[in-house]
N, C-alpha and C positions, 0 to 999 in steps of 0.2 A: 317721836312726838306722842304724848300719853292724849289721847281723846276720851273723853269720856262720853255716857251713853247723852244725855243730855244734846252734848255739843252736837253727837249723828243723828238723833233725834230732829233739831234743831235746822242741822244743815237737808237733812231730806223731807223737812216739812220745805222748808225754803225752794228748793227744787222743783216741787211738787208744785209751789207756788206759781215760781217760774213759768211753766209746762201749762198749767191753768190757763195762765195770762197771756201765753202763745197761743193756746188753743182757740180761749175765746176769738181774739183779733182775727185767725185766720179761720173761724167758723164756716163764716159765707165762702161755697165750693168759687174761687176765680183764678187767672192765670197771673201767675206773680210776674211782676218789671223786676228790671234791673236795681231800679231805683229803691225801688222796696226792698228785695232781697237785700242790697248793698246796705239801706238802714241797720236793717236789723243783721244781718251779716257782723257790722261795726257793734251794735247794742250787744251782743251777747261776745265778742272779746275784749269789751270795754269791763263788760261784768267779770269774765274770769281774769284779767287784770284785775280787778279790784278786790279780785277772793283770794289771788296769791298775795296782793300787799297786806291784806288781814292777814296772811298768815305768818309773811314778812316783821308787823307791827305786835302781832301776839306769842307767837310761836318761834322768830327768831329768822337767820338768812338761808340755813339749813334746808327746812321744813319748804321757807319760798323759792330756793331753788332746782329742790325734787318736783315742786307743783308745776314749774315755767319749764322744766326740763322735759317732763310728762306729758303736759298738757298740750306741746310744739310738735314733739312727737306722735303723740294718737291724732293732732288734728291733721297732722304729714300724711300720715296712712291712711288716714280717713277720708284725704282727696284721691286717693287711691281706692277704696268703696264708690265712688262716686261712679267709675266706667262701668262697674258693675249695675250700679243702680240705674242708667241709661240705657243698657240693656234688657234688664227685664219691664222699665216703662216701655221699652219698643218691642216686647217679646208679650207682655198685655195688653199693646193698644191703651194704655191708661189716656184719659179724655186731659187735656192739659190746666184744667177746668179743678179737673180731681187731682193732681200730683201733689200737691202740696200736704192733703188729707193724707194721701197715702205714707208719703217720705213723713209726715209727724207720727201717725202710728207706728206705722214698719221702725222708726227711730225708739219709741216708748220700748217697744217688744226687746231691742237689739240691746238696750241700757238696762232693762232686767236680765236678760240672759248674762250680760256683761256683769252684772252685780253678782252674777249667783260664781262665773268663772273666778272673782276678783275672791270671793271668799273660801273657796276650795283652793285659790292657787298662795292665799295666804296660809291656809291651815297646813296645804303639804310642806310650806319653805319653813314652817314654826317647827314642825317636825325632822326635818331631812332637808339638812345643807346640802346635800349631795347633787338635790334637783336644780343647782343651777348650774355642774354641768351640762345636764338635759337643756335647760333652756337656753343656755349657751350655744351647744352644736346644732339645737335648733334652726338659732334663729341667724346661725350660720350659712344652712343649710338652705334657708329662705332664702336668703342675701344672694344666693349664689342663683336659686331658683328663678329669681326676681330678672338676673342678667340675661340668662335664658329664655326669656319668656319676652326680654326688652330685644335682643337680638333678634329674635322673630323664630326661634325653635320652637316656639310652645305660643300658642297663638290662640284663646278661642275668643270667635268671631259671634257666638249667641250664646244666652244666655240659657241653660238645662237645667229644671227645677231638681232639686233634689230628692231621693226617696220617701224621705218624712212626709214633704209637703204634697207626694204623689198619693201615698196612702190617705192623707187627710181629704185630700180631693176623689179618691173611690170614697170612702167612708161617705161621707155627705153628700156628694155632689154639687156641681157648680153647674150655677144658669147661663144660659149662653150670651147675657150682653149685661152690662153694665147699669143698674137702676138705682141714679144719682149716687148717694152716700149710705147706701144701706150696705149690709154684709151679710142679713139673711132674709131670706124670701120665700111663701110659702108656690111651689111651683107644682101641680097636678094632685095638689093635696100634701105633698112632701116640703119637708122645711132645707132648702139647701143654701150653699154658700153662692154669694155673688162673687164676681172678677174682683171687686174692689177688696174683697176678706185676703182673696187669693194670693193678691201682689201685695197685702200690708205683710200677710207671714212672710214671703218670700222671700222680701227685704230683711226683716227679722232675723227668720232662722238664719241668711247668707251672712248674715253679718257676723254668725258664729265662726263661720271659716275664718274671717278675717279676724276675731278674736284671737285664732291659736299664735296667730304671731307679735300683736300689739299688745295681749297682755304680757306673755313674759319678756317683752321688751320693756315695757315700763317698770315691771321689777326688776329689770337692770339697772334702774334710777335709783329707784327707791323701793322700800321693802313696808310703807309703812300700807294699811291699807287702807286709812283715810283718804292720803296724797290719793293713791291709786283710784280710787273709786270718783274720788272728786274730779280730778284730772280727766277722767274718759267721761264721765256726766259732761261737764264742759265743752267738751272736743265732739261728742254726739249731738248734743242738743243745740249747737251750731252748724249744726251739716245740712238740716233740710235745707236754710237759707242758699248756704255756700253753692249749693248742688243747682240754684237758678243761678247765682251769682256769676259763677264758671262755668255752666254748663257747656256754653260755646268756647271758650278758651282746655277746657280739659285734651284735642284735641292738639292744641299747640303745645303742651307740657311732654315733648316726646322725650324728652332724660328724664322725667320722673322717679320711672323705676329704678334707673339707674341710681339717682339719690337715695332713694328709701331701700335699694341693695345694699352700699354705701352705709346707711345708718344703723340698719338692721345688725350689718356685719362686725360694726362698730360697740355696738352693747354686746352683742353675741362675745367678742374677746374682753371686753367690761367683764361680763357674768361668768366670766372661765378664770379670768386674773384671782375675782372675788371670790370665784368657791375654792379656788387655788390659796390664798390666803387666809381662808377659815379653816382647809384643814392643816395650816400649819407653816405651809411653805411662803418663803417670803421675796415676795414680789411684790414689786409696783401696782399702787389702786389708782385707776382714772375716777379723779375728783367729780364733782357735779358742775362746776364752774369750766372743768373744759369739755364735760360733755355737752352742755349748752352749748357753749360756743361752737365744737363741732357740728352739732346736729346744726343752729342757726346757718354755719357757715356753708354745710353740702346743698341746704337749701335754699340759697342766696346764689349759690354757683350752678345748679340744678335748675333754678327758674330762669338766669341769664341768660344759657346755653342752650336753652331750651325753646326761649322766643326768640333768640337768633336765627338758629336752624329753622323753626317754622316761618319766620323772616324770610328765609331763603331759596326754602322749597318752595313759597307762594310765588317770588321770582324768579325760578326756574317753570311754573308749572302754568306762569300768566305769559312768559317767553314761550314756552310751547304752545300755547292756545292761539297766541297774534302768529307765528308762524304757521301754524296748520288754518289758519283764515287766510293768509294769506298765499298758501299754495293755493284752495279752495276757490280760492277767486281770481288768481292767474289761470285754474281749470276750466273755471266757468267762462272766461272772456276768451278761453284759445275754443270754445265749445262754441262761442256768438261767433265768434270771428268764422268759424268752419262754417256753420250753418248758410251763412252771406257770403261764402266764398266762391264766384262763377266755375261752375263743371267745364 
């Protein structure tokens, strides 16, 4: 798909617009409902619906189905950032007042870094076919990781800032509590960082981890860097909502990883067939039309399986609470009955 500079001009004034008009709305620091989140939840993939059928309507069924393929995908993973980012709310204390400020910053921060990975990961594939072996055994490599980590081998339970963000906090310093929505404050004469600066990088930089695996999985889609860029703007800049939306149901998504191992592991032999076929050999390409469909379908089977089982544990875990009441209270009446019992 030929973009020219106009059109990204064009689409990142637009975004930008976007991002304003979230901003404004949620100015005033309050605690988001359901109701709200779930609005705007709907507003913003009613919009990237309406960007892929522009692209459907301009650009042809191609171009629309690298964006719907992309865009399913980075928002897959992205509910996958989400336990992350419940973690370091709970490893800040962030006030629930403030989360919403944070998760839209931290989000701005993660979709620039994401821009700058989308365009270095385009310039190396424009040079060197070779790299989507690499991204292939990769994102293989994850898939399998992912299983691991779903089985309970690999398990972390809080959230460790990482070294960048450890040096930026010696550098400066941070004050010990939280004042409203500021990020610097002058404390003993010295200009340091609040909590609030602290958990918006945190969120930001963390979300670079989770770029190494959702970008070159989406250039297993598609190799354009429009699609690409467009596709994760989208899929980010619906996440603050989503993140009150589900926050309590992320808990019952226990196949999740299992799916997103599953999908991952899915472009990963895409992106191995592909560089297998560029240099020469001739093999079978998995089209875009069934990679959609797969990805839709792991995640349709992924979410089923997944509120069953949490279905199930809740009635296993509400049958052991009425039985342990109820020994509790055959203890306590054989305890009356003793007490009143003639020596």
């Amino acid at each position: 798909m030929n973009v020219s500079l106009t059109l990204w001009v064009l689409t990142i004034v637009g975004l930008i617009a976007l991002i304003a008009v979230d901003f404004v709305i949620g100015r005033k620091p309050h605690e988001v409902s359901i109701k709200e989140a779930g609005i705007w939840t709907v507003v913003w993939i009613i919009l990237a619906a309406l960007f892929g059928l522009g692209l459907f309507f301009f650009g042809g069924a191609a171009p629309a189905g690298e964006f719907f393929a992309g865009y399913i995908t980075e928002k897959s993973l992205s509910v996958d950032n989400l336990f992350v980012f419940v973690l370091i709310m709970a490893k800040f204390s962030v006030p629930p007042q403030y989360q919403q400020r944070v998760l839209l910053i931290g989000v701005l921060i993660a979709l620039v870094l994401r821009a700058i990975f989308i365009a270095a990961g385009a310039a190396i594939i424009a040079n060197f076919s070779w790299i989507f072996y690499l991204f292939g055994a990769f994102l293989i490599w994850t898939a399998w990781k992912l299983i691991k980590e779903a089985r309970g081998e690999q398990n972390d339970e809080e959230y460790e800032e990482n070294r960048a963000l450890k040096a930026v906090e010696r550098r400066f310093g941070v004050a010990d509590r939280y004042h409203g929505t500021k990020l610097w404050i002058e404390e003993n004469g010295r200009r340091v960082m609040t909590p609030m600066l602290v958990v918006m990088l945190a969120i930001g930089t963390t979300d670079v981890l989770f770029a190494l695996d959702s970008i070159p999985a989406i250039f297993g889609l598609t190799q354009d860097p429009y699609i690409v860029f467009t596709a994760n703007a989208f899929a980010l800049m619906g996440l603050r909502q989503l993140y009150f939306l589900i926050g309590g149901l992320l808990k019952k998504l226990v196949h999740l990883s299992y799916g997103l191992s599953v999908i991952l592991g899915f472009i990963g032999v895409k992106l191995v067939l592909h560089a297998l076929h560029e240099s020469g050999v001739h093999v079978p390409e998995i089209s875009i039309p069934v990679s959609l469909g797969v990805i839709c379908a792991v995640l349709v089977v992924t979410t089923i399986t997944s509120l069953v089982a949490a279905r199930k544990q809740s009635e296993v875990e509400a049958a052991e609470a009425t039985e342990a009441a109820e020994v509790s209270g055959t203890t306590e009446a054989d305890e009356r009955e003793a007490e009143h019992r003639p020596v």
